[in-house]
N, C-alpha and C positions, 0 to 999 in steps of 0.2 A: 560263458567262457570266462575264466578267471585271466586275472589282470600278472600275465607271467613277467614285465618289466616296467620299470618309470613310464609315465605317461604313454599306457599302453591305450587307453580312451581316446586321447588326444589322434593317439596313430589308426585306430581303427575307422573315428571321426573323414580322416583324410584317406582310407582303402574304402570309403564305399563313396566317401565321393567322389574318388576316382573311377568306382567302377561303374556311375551315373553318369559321370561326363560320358563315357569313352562309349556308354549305352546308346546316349545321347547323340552322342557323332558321328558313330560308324554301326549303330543297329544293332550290336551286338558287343558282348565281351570278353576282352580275350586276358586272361591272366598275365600275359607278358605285355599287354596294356598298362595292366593295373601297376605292377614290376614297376615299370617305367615312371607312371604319373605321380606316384611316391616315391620315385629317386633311388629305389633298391636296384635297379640294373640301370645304365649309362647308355643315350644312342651309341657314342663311338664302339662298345662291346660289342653291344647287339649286331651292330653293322660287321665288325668284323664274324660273328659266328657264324651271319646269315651268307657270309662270301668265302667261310670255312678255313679262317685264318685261325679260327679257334674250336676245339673240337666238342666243347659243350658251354653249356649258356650257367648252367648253377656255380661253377665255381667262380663264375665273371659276376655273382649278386655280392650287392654291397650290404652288411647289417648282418645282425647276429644271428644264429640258426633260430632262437626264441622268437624273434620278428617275424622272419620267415615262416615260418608255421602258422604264427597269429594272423600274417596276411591270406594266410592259404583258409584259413579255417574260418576269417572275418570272412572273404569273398565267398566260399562256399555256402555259409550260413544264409549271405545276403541274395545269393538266386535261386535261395531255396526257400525264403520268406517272399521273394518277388513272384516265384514261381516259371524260373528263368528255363528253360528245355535246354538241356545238355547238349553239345555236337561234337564228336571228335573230328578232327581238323588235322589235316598230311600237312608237315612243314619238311620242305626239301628244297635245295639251293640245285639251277642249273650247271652241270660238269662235263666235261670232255665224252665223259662214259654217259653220260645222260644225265635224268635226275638223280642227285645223293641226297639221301634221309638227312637231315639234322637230324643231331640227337642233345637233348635238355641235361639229361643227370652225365657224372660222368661216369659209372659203369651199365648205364642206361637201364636204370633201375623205373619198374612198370608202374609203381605209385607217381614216380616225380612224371616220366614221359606223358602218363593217363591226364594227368595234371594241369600239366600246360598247353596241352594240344586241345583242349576240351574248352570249346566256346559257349557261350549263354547268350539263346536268342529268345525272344520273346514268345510267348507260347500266343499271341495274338496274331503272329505274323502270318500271312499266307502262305501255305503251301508250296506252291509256284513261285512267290518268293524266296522260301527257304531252300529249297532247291537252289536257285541264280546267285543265293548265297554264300554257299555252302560248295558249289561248282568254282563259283570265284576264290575262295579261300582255300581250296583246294590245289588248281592249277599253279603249275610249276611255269614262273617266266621261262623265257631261252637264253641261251646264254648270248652274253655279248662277246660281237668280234669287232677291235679296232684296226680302223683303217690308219695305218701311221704317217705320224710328219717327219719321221728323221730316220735314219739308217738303224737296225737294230741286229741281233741273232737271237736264234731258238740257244733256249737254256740245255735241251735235254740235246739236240743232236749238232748244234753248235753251226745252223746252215743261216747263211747272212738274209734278213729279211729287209727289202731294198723300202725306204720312203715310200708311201702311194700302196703298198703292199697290206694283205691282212692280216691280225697278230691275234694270236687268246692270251687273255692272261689267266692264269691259276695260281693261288698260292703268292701272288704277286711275283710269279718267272712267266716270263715271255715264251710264247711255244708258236714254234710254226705253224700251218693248216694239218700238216702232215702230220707232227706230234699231239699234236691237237681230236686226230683223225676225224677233220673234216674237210680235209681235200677233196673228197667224192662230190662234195657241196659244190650246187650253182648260184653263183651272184647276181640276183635281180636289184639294178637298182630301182630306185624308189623315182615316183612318179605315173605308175599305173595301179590305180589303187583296184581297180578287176582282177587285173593279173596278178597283183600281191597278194588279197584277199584268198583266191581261189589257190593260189601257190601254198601258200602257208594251209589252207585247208587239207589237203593231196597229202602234202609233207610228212612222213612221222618224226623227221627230224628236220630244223629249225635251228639259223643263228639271225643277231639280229647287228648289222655293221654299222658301226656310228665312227665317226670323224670328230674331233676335236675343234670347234673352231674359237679361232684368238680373238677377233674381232668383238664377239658375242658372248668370249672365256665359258663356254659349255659344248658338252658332247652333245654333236648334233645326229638324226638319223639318215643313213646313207643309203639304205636298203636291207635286204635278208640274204640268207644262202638257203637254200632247199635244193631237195632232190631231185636231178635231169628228170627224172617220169615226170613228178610232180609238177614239175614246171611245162613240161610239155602237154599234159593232160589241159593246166589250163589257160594255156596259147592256143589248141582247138576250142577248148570253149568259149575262147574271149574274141576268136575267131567266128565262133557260129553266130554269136551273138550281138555281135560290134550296130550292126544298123538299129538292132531295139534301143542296147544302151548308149547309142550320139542319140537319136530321139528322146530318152527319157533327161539325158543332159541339157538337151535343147528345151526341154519343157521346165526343168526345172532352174534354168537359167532365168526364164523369161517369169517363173513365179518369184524367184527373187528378186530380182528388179523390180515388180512390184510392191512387195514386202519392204524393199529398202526406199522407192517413194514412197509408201505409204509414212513409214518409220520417218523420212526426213520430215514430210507432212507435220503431223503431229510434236514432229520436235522443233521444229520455228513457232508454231504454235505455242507450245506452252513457255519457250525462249523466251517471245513477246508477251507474254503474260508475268514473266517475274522479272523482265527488264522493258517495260514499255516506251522506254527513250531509245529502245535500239532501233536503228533504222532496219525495215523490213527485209529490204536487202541482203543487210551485213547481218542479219540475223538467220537469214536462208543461207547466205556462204559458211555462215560456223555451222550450220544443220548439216548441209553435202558433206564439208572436211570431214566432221566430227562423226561422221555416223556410218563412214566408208566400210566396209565389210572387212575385214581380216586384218585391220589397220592397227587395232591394238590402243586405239586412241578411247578417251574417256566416255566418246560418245555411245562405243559400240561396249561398253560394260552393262554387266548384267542391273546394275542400279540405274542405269541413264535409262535402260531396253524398259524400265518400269518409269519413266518420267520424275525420277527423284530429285529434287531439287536441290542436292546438293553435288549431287553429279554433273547438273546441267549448268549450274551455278561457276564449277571445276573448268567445265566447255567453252561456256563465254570466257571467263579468266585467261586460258590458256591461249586463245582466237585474241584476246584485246594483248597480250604477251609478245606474241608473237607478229602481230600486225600492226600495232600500234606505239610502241615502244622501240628501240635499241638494243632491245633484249638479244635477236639471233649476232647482230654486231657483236657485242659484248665477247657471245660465246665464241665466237669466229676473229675472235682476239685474243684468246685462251685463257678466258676468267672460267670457272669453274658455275657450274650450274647454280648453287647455291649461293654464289655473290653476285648474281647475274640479276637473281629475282630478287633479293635483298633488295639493290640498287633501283629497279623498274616497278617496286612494290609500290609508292606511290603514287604514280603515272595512273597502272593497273586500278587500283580501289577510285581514283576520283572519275576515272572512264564508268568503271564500274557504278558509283554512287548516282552519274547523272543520267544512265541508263536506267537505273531503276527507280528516281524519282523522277517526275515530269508535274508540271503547274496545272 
């Protein structure tokens, strides 16, 4: 391919290795990967075309139509010397009316659409896999319904939607259930994961209600809307079957609590092995803390769950921080987390130092 602009080498150098990364990370490649990893299209764009604030993706590319082509023509050369298997790929955003097609060009011209929709999987990959793939790249989310915190109205029929109430947003206007047309929808909330599961299964239509919380400043999930059949189909099933699965909860209760002795087991273990001034003790209570199931805390991270010793290292730290210092004081005087540890960082390291040397 001839060099159609300045440092056209330099740029093609950076489109395959972007299309290596993105092979690399996600098993496959996708050309609005590639787009992205060389700076020719922007998240903020992309997120507004994917929520249909914009009606096509090409005219939102950044860089001359020359680039553009070279990148199209570099990436194609490159999974065709890899030997990458072609897959066309459905991209549609959920809407009122159900799924809507994105569309890529803007007179949805069949070279560009062919184009960007067409993923490169590995021709090594399983079968079975490519399928789970290609299922998943496929599937349209549902759409989201917020549950609001303040008073609002529907944009199109102008009907007050009260705090506590559910809202869609489209196009960023507020619409009620009813302009919305998903009033017919039933509100399961969330906490039975049977009856959700089987609900959403039944369903051919699906919303998904999340809640804003301040505390935690993110949208939290509150539950789904599905359809009365749907829901009632799986109330009798979650009904017929309620005594197998408390049994199967009950069993699988009592194998996790083994799995999390064993896991504390092994992790005061090897605790005392990079800190052998710790007393046994305080080396079992940072294991329990640190390793509680769904705590969030350092101990239950995927690098501690492998005994890394710089997670574990993290564990003691944060157990000598917090037990051994002024450090919750501090915060509970409204110093800011960052001058907290600053201030307690010596304390920390010389607890630290004489933990891990012993005569």
């Amino acid at each position: 391919m001839a060099n159609p602009f300045p440092k056209a080498e330099k740029f093609r150098a950076r489109v395959i290795q972007s299309a290596e990364q993105a092979l690399a990370t996600n098993g496959y490649v996708a050309p609005l990967d590639v787009f992205l990893r060389t700076g020719l299209l922007v998240p903020p764009h992309v997120d507004a075309w994917r929520k249909g604030r914009v009606d096509n993706l090409v005219s939102q590319i950044q860089g001359s139509l020359q680039k553009q082509i070279f990148l199209r023509q570099t990436l194609e050369d490159w999974a065709r010397e890899h030997a990458l298997t072609p897959s066309e790929t459905r991209y549609a955003r959920p809407s009122r009316d159900g799924a809507a097609e994105l569309r890529f060009s803007v007179d949805g011209n069949p070279l560009d659409e062919t184009f960007f929709r067409t993923h490169y999987l590995p021709a090594s990959m399983p079968e079975k896999q490519k399928e789970k793939l290609t299922g998943k790249l496929n599937r349209v989310e549902p759409p989201v319904v917020f549950q609001i915190l303040r008073d609002s109205a529907c944009s199109e029929c102008g009907v007050e939607v009260e705090s506590g109430a559910l809202l869609y947003m489209e196009a960023q206007q507020p619409l009620c259930l009813a302009c919305a047309r998903m009033d017919e929808l039933e509100y399961l909330e969330a906490g039975d994961a049977a009856l959700t599961r089987r609900s959403t299964k039944y369903s051919s239509r699906t919303a998904v209600v999340v809640r804003f919380s301040r505390s935690r400043g993110r949208y939290e999930r509150q539950g789904i809307l599905v359809e009365p059949a749907a829901l009632e189909r799986a109330e009798r099933e979650c009904a017929a079957d309620a005594d197998q699965r408390a049994q199967a909860r009950a069993a699988g209760a009592v194998r996790r609590e083994k799995e999390d002795r064993d896991f504390t087991h092994r992790l005061t273990r090897q605790l005392l092995v990079l800190f052998p001034g710790c007393p046994p003790r305080e080396a079992e209570r940072i294991a329990a803390h640190t390793a509680v199931r769904g705590s969030g805390r350092v101990g239950r991270s995927a690098a501690a769950r492998k005994l890394d010793d710089r997670a574990l290292h993290a564990a003691v730290a944060a157990a000598v921080r917090h037990n051994h210092t002024d450090y919750d004081q501090r915060l509970a005087a409204g110093a800011d987390r960052e001058s907290a540890r600053a201030a307690v960082g010596p304390q920390v390291h010389r607890i630290l130092d004489a933990w891990r040397n012993v005569d």
